[in-house]
Backbone as JSON Lines, residues from 0, in Angstrom:
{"i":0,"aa":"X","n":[32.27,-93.69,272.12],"ca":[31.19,-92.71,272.32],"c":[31.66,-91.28,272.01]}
{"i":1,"aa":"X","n":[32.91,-91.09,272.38],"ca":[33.39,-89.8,272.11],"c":[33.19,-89.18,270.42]}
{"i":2,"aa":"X","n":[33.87,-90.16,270.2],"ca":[34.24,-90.33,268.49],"c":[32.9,-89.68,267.43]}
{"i":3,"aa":"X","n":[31.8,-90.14,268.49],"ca":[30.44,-89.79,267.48],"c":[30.3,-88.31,268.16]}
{"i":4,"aa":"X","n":[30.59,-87.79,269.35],"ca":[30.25,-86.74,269.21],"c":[31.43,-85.76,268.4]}
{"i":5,"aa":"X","n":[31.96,-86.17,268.34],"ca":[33.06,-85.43,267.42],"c":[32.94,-85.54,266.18]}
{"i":6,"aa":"X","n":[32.52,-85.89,265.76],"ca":[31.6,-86.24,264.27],"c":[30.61,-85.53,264.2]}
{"i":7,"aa":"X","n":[29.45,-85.83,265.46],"ca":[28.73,-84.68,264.87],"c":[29.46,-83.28,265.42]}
{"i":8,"aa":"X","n":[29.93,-82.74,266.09],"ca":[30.16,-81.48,266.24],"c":[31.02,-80.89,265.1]}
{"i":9,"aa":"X","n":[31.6,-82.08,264.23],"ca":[32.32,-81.68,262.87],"c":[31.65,-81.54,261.9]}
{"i":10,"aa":"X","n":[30.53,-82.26,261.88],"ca":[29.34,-82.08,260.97],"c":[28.58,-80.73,260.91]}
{"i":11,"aa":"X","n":[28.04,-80.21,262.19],"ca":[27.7,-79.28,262.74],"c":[28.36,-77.78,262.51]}
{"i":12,"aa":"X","n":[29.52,-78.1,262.6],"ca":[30.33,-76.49,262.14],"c":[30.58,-76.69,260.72]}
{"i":13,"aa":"X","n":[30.64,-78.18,259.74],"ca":[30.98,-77.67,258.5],"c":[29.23,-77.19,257.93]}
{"i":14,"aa":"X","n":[28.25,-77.48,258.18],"ca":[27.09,-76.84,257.45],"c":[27.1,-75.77,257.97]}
{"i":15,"aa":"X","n":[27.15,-75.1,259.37],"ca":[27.43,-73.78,259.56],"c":[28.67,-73.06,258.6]}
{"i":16,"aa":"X","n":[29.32,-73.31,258.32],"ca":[30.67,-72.65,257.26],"c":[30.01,-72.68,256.32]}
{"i":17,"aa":"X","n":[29.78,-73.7,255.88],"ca":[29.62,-74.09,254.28],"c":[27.83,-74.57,253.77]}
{"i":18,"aa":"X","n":[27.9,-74.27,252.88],"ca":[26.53,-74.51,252.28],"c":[26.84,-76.06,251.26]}
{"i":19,"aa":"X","n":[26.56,-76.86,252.09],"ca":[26.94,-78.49,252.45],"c":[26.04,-78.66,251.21]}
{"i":20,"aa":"X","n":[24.7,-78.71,251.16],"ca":[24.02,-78.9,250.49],"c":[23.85,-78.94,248.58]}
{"i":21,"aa":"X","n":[24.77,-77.72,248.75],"ca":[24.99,-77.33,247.58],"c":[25.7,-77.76,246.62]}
{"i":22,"aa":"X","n":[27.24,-78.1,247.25],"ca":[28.43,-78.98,246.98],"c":[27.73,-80.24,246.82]}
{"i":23,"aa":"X","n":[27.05,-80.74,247.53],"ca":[26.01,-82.28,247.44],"c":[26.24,-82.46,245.85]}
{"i":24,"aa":"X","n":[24.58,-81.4,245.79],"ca":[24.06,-81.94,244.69],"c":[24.63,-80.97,243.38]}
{"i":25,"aa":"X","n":[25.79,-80.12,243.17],"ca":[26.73,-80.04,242.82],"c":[27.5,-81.72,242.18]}
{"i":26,"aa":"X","n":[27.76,-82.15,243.0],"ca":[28.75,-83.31,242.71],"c":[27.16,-84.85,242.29]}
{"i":27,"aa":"X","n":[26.53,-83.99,242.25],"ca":[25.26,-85.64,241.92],"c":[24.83,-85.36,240.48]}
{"i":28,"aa":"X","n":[25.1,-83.8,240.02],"ca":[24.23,-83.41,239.23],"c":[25.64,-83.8,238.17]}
{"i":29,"aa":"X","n":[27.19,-83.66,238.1],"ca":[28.16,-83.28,237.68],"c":[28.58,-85.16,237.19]}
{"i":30,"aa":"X","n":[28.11,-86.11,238.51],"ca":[28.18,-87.47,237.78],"c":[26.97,-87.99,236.86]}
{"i":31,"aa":"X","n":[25.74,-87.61,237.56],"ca":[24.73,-87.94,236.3],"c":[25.03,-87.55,235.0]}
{"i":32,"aa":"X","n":[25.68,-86.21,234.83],"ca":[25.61,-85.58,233.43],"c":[27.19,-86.89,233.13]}
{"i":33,"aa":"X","n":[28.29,-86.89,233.43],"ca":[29.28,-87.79,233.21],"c":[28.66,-88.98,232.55]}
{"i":34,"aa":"X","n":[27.56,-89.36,233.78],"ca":[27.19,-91.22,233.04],"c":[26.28,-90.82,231.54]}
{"i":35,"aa":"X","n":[25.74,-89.92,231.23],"ca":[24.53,-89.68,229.92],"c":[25.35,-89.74,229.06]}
{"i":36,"aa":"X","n":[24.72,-89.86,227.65],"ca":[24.78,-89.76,226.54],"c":[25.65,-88.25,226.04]}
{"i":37,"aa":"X","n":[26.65,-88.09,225.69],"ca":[27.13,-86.89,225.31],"c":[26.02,-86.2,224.15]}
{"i":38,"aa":"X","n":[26.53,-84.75,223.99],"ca":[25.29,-84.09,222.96],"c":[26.6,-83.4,222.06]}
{"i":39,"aa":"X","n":[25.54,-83.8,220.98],"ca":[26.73,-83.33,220.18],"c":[26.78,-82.03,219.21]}
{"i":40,"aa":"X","n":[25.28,-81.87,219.51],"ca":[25.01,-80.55,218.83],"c":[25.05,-79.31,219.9]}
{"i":41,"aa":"X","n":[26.09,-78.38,219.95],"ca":[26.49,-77.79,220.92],"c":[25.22,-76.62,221.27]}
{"i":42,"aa":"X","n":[24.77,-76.46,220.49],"ca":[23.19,-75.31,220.75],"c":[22.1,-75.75,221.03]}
{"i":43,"aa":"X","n":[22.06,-78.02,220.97],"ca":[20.33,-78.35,221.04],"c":[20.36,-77.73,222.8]}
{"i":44,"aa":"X","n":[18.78,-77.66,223.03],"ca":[18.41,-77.68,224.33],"c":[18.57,-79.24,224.6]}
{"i":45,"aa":"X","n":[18.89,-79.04,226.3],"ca":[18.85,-79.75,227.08],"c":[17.56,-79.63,228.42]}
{"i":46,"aa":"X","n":[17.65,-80.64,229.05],"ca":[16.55,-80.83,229.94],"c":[16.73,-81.4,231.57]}
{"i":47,"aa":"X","n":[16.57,-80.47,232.51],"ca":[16.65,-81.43,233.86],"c":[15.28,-81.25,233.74]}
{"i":48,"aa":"X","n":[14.94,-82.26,234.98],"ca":[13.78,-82.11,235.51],"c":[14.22,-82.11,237.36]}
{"i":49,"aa":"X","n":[12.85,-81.64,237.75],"ca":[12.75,-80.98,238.93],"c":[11.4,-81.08,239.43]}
{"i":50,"aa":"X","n":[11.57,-80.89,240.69],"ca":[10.14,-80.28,241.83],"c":[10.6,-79.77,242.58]}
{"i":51,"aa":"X","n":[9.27,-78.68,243.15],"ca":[9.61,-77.43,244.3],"c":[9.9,-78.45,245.38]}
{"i":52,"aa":"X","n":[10.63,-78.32,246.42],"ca":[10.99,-78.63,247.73],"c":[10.27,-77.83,249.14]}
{"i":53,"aa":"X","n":[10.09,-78.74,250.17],"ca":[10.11,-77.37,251.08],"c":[11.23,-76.67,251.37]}
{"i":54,"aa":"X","n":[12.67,-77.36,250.67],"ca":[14.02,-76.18,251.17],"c":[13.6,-75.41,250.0]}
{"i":55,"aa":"X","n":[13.01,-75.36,248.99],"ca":[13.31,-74.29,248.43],"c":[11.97,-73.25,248.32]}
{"i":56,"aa":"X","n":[10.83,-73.3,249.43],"ca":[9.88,-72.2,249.28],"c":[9.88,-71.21,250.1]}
{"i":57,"aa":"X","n":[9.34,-70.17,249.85],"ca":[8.88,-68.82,250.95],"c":[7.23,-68.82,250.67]}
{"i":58,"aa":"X","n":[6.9,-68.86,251.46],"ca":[5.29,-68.49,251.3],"c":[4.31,-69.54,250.3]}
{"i":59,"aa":"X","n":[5.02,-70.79,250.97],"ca":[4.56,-72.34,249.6],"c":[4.76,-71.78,248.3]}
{"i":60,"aa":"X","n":[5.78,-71.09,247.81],"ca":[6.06,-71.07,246.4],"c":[7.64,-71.11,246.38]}
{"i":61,"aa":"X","n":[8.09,-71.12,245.38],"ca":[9.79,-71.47,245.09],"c":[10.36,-70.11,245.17]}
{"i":62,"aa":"X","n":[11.39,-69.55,246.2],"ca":[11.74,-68.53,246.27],"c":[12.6,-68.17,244.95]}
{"i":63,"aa":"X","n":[12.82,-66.94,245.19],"ca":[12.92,-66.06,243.5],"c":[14.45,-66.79,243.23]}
{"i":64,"aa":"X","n":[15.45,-66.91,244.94],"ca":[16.99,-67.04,244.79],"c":[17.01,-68.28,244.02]}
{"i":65,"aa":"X","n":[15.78,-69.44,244.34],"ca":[16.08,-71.09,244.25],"c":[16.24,-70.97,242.67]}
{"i":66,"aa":"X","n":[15.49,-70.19,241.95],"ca":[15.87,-70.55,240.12],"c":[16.73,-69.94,239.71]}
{"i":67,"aa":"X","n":[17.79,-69.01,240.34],"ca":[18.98,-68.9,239.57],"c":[19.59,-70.13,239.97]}
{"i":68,"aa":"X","n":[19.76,-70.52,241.05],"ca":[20.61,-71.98,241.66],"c":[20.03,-72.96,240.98]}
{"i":69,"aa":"X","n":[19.47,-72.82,240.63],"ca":[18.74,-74.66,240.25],"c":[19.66,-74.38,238.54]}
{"i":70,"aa":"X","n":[19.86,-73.2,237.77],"ca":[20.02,-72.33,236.32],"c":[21.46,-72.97,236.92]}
{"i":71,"aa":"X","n":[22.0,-72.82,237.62],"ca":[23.93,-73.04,237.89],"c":[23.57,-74.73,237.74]}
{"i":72,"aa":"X","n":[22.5,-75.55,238.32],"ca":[23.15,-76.6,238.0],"c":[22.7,-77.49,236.83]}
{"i":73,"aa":"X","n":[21.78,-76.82,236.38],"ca":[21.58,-77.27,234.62],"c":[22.89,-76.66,233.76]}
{"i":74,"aa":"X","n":[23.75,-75.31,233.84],"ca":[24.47,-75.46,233.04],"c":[25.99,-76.6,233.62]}
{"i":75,"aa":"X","n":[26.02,-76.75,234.24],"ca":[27.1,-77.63,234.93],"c":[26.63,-79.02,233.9]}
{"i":76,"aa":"X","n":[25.14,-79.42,234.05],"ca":[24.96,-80.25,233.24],"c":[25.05,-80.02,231.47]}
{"i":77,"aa":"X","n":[24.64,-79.18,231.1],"ca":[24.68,-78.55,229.93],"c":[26.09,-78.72,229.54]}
{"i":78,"aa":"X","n":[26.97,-77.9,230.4],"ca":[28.44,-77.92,229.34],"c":[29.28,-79.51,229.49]}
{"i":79,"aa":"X","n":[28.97,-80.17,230.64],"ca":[29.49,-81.33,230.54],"c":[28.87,-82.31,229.53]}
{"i":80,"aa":"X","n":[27.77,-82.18,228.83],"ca":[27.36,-83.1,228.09],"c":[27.63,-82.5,226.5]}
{"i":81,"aa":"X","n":[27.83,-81.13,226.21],"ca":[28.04,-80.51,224.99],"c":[29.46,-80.71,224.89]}
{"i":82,"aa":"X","n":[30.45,-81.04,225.9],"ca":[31.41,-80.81,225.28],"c":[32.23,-79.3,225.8]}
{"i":83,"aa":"X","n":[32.05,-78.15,226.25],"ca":[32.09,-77.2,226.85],"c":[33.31,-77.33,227.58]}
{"i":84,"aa":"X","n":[33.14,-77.51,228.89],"ca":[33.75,-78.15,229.67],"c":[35.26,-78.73,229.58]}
{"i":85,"aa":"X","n":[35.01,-79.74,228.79],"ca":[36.14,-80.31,228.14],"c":[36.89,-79.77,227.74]}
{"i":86,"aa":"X","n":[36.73,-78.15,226.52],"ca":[37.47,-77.89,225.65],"c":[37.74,-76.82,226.7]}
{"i":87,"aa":"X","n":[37.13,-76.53,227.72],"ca":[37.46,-75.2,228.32],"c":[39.55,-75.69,228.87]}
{"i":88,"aa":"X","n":[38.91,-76.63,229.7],"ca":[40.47,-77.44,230.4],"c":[41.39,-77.68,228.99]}
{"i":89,"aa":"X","n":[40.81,-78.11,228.22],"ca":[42.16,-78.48,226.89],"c":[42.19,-76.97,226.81]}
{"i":90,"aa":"X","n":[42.08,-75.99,226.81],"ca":[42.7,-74.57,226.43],"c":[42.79,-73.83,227.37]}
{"i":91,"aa":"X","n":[43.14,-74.42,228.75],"ca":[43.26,-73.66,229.74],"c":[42.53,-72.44,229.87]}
{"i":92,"aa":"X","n":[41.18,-72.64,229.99],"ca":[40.41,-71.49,230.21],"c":[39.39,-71.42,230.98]}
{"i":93,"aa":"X","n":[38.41,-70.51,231.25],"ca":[37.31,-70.7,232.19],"c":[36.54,-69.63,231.79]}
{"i":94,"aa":"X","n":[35.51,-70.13,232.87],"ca":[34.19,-68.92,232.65],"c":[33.61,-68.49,233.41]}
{"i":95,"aa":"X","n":[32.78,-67.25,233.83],"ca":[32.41,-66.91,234.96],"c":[30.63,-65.97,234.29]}
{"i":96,"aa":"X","n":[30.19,-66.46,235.28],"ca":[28.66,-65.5,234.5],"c":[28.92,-63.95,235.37]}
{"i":97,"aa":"X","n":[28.7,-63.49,233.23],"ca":[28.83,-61.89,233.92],"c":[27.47,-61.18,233.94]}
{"i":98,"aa":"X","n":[26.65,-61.66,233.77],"ca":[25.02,-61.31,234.01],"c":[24.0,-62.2,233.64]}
{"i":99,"aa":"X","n":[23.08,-61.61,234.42],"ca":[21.43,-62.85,234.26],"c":[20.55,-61.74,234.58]}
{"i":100,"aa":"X","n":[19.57,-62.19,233.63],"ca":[18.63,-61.6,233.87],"c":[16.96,-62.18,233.89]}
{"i":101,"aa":"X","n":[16.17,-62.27,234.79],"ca":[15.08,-63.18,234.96],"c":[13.93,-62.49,235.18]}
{"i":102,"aa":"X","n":[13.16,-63.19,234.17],"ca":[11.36,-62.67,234.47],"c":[10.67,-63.84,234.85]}
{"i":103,"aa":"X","n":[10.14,-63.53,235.92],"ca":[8.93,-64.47,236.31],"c":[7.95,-64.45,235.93]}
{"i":104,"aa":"X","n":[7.46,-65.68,235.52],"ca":[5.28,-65.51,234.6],"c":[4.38,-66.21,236.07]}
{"i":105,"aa":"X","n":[4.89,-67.04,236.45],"ca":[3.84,-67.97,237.58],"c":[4.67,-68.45,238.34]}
{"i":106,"aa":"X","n":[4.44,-68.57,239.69],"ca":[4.92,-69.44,240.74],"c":[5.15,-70.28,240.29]}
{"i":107,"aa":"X","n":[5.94,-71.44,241.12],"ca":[6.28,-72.64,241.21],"c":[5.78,-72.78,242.61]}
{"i":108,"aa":"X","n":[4.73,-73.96,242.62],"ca":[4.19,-74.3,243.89],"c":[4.67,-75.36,244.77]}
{"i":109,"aa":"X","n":[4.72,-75.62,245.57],"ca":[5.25,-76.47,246.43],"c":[4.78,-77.97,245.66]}
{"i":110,"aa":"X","n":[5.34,-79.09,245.88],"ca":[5.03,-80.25,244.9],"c":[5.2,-79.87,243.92]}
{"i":111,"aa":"X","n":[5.32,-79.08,243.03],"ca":[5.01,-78.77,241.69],"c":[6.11,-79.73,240.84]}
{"i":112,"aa":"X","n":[6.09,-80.19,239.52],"ca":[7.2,-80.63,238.97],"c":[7.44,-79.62,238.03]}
{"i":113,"aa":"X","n":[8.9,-79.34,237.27],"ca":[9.08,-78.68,236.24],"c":[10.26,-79.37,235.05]}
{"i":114,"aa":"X","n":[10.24,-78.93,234.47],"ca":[11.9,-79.3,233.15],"c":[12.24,-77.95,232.91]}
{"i":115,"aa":"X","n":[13.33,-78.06,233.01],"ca":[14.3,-76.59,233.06],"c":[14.87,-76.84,232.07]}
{"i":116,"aa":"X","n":[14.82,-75.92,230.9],"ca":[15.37,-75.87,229.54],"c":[16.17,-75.24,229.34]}
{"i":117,"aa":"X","n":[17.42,-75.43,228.72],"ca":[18.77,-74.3,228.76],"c":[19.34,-74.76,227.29]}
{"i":118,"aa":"X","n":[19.79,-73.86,227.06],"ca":[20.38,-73.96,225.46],"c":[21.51,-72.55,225.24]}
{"i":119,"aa":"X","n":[22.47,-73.22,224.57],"ca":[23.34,-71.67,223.89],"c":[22.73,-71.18,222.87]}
{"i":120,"aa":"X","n":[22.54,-69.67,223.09],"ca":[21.58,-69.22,221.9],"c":[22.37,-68.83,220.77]}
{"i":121,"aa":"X","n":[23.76,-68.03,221.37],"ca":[24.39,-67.6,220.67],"c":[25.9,-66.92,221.19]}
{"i":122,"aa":"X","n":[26.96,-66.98,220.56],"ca":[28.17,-65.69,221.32],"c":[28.47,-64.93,220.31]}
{"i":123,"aa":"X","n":[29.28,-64.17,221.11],"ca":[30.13,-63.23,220.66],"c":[31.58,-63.37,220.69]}
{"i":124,"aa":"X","n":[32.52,-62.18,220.86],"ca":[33.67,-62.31,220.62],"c":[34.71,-62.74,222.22]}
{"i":125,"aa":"X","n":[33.42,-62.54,223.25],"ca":[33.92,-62.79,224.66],"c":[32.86,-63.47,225.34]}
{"i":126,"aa":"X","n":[31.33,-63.67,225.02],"ca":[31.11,-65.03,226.22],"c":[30.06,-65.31,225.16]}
{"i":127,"aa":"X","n":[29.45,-66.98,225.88],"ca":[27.92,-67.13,225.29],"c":[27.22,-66.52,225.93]}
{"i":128,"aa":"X","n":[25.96,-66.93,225.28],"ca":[24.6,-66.47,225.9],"c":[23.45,-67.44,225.97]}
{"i":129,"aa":"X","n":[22.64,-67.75,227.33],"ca":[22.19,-68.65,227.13],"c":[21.02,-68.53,227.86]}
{"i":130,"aa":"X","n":[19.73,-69.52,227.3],"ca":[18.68,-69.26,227.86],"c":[17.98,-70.42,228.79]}
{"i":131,"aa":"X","n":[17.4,-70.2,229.41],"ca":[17.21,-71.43,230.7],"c":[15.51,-70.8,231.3]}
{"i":132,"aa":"X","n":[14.77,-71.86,230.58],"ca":[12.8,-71.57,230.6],"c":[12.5,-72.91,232.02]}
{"i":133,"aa":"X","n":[12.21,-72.15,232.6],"ca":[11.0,-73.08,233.66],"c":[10.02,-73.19,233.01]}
{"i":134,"aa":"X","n":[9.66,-74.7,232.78],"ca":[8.11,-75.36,232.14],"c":[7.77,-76.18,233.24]}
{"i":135,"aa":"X","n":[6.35,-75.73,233.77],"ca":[5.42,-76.16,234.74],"c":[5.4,-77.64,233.95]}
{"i":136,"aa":"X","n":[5.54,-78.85,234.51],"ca":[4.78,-79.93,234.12],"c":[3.49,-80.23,234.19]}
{"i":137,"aa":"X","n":[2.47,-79.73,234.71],"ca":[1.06,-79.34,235.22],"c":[0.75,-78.93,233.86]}
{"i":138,"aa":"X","n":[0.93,-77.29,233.39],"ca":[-0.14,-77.22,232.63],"c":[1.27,-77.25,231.06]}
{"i":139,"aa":"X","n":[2.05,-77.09,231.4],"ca":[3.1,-76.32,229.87],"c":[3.71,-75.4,230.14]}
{"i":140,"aa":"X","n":[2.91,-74.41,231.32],"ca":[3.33,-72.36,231.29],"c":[4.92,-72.59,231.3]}
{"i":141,"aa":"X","n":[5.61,-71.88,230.77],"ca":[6.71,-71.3,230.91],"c":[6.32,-70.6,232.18]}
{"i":142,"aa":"X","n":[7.08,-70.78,233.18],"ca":[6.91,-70.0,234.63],"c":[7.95,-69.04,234.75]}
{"i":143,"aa":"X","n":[9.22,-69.0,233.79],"ca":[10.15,-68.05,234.28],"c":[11.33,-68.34,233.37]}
{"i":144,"aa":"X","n":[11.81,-67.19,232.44],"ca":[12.49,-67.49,231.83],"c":[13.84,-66.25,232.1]}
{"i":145,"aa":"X","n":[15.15,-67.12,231.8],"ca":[15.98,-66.84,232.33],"c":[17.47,-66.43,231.35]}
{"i":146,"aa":"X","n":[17.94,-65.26,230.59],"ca":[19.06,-65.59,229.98],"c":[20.54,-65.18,230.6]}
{"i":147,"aa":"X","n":[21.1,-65.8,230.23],"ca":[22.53,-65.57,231.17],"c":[23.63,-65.57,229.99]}
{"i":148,"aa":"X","n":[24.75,-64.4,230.09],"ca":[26.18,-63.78,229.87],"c":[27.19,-64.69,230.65]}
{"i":149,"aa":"X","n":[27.38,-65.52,230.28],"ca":[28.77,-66.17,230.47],"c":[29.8,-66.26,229.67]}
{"i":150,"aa":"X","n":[30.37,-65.18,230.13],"ca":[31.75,-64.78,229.75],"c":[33.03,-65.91,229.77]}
{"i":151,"aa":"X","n":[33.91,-65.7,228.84],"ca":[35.13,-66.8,228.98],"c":[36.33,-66.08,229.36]}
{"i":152,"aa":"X","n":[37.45,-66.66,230.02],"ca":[38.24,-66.48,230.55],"c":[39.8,-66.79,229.53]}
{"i":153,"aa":"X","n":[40.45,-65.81,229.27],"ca":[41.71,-66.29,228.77],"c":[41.47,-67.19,227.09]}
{"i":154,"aa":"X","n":[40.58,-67.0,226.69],"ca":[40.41,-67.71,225.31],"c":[38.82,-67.14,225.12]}
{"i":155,"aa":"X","n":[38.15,-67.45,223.97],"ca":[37.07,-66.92,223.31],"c":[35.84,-68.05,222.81]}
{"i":156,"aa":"X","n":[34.71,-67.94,222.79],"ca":[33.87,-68.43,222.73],"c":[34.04,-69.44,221.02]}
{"i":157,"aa":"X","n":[34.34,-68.54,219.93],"ca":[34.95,-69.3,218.89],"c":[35.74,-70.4,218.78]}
{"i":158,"aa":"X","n":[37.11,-69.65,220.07],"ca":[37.9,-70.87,219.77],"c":[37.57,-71.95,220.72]}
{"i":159,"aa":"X","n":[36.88,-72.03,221.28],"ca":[35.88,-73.44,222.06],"c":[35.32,-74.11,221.16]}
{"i":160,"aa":"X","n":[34.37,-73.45,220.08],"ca":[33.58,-74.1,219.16],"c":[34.34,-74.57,218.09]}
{"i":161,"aa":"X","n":[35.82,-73.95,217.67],"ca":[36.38,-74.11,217.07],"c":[37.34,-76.1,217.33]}
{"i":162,"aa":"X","n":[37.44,-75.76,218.56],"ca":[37.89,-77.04,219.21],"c":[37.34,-78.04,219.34]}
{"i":163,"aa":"X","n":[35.97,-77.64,219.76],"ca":[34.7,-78.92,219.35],"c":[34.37,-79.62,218.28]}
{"i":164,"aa":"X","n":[34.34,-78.12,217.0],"ca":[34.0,-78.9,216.06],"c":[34.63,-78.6,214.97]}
{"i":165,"aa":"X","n":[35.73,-78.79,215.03],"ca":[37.21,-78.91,214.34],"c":[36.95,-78.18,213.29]}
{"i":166,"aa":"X","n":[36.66,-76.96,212.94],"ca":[36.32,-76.27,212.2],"c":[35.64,-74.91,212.61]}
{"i":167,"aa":"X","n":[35.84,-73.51,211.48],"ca":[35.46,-72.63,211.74],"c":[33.82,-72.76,211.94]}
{"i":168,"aa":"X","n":[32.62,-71.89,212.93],"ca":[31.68,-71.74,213.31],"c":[31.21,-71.05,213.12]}
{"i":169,"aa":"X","n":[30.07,-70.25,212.31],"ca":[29.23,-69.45,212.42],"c":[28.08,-69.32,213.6]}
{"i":170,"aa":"X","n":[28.58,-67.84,214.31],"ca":[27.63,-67.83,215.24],"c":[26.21,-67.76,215.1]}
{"i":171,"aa":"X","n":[25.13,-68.4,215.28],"ca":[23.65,-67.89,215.38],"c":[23.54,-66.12,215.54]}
{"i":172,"aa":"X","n":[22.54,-65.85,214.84],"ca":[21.77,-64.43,215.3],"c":[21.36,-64.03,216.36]}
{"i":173,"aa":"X","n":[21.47,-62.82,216.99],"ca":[20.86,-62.44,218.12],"c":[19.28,-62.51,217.97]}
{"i":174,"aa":"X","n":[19.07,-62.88,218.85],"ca":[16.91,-62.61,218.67],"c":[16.9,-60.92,219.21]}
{"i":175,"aa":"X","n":[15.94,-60.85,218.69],"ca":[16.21,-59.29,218.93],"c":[15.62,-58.91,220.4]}
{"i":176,"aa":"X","n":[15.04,-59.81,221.35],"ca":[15.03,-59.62,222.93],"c":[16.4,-59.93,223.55]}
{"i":177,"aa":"X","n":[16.87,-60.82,223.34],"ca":[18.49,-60.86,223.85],"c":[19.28,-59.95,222.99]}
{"i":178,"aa":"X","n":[18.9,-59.23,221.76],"ca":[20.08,-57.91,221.41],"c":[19.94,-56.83,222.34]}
{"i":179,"aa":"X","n":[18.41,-56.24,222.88],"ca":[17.58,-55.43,223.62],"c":[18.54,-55.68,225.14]}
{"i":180,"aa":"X","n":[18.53,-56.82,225.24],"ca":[19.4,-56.94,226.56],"c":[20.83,-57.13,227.12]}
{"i":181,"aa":"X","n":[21.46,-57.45,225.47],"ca":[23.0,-57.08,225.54],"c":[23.19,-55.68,225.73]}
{"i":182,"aa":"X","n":[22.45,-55.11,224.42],"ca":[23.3,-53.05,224.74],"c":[22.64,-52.55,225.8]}
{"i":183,"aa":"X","n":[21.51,-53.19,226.71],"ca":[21.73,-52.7,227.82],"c":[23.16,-52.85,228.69]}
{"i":184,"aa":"X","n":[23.49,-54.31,228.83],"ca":[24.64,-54.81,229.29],"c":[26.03,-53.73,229.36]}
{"i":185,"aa":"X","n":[26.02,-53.09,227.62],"ca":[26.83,-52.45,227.55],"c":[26.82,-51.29,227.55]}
{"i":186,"aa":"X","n":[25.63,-50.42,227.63],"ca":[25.34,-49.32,228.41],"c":[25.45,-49.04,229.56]}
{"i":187,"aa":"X","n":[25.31,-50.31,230.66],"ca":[25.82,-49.96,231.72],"c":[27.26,-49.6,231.73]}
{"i":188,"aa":"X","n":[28.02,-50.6,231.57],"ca":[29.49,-51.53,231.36],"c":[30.06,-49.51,231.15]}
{"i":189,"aa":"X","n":[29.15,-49.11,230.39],"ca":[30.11,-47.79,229.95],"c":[29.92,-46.77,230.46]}
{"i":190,"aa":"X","n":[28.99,-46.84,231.43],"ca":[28.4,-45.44,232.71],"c":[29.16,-46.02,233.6]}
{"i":191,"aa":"X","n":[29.39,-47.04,234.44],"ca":[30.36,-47.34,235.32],"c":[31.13,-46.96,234.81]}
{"i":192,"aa":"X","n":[32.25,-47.67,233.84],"ca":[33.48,-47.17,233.26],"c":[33.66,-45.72,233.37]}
{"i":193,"aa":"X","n":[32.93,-44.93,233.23],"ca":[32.72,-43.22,232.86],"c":[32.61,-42.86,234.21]}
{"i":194,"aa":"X","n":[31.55,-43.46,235.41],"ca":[32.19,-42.93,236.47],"c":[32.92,-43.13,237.52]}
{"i":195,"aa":"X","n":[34.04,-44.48,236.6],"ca":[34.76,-44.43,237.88],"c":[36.31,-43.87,237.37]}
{"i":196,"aa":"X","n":[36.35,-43.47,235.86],"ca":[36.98,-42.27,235.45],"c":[38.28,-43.7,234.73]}
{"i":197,"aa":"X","n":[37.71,-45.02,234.54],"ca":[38.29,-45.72,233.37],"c":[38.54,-45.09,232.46]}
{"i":198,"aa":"X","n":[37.31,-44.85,231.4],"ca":[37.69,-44.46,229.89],"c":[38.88,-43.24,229.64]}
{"i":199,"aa":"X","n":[38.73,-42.33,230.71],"ca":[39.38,-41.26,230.54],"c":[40.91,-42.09,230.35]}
{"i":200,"aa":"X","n":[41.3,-42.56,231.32],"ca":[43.0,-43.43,231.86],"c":[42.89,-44.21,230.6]}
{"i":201,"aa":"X","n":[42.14,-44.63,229.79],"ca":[42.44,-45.42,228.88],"c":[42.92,-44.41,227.49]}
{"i":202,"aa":"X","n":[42.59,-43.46,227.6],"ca":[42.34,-42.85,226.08],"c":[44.44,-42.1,226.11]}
């Protein structure tokens, strides 16, 4: 009898610590993509599908936080099935998102179903860039579209693609709404720098 309450009271303080939930379906989303079909074209879109939850509404609609989180675990799926992933560990490297930026068109309603679309649009000389559309299954709407700066760590977006596909890569074009939202990126990047008196120590 003891034993179970000690179980739950261990249960009990690790969801208080930890966001239990997350790690879950973290590790559900990380073997599904394992058992699929690899993709071999490193830029097609990919597809989860989904529905609103009641963990994930405020006011019966999908709170604003739930679609960047739901965006972390489509690319988890994304780079494990492109290949990503893989080449990151063969070159000892990593990645970390250095910005997102999201517009909302329509709620996501409670029940609602959706397919969350994510694709690499394009990189540069230090991360991809990638876009991730909420499509209402109801009517079609794009409900919220999402692009994200994920930066690489210790190696370069080339030589990933380079590793994938055993050969030099030509990057895709910027669309000119994601160019609009890089040199913002780096307009900031260079007013911080300027006032926290970087550029000067560098020159």
């Amino acid at each position: 009898m003891w034993w179970v309450l000690w179980v739950l009271a261990a249960l009990v303080v690790l969801f208080c610590s930890l966001d239990v939930w997350y790690f879950l379906r973290v590790g559900v989303v990380i073997l599904r993509a394992w058992f699929q079909p690899p993709v071999r074209d490193i830029t097609a879109e990919q597809v989860l599908t989904g529905w609103v939850t009641p963990h994930d509404i405020d006011m019966c609609h999908m709170n604003n936080a739930r679609y960047l989180r739901e965006c972390d675990f489509a690319r988890f799926s994304l780079y494990i099935r492109n290949g990503v992933f893989k080449a990151l560990r063969a070159l000892r490297a990593s990645m970390v998102v250095g910005a997102t930026t999201i517009r909302y068109r329509r709620a996501l309603c409670i029940g609602e179903g959706y397919e969350l679309r994510s694709r690499i649009v394009t990189w540069d000389d230090k991360a991809f860039y990638l876009e991730q559309k909420f499509v209402s299954t109801k009517d079609g709407l794009v409900c919220a579209i999402m692009y994200c700066k994920q930066s690489v760590i210790q190696c370069s977006p080339d030589k990933i693609m380079q590793h994938l596909c055993m050969r030099k890569v030509e990057c895709p074009e910027f669309p000119e709404d994601l160019q609009h939202w890089v040199s913002f990126i780096s307009a900031s990047s260079q007013a911080l720098r300027a006032k926290s008196g970087l550029d000067e120590k560098s020159k």
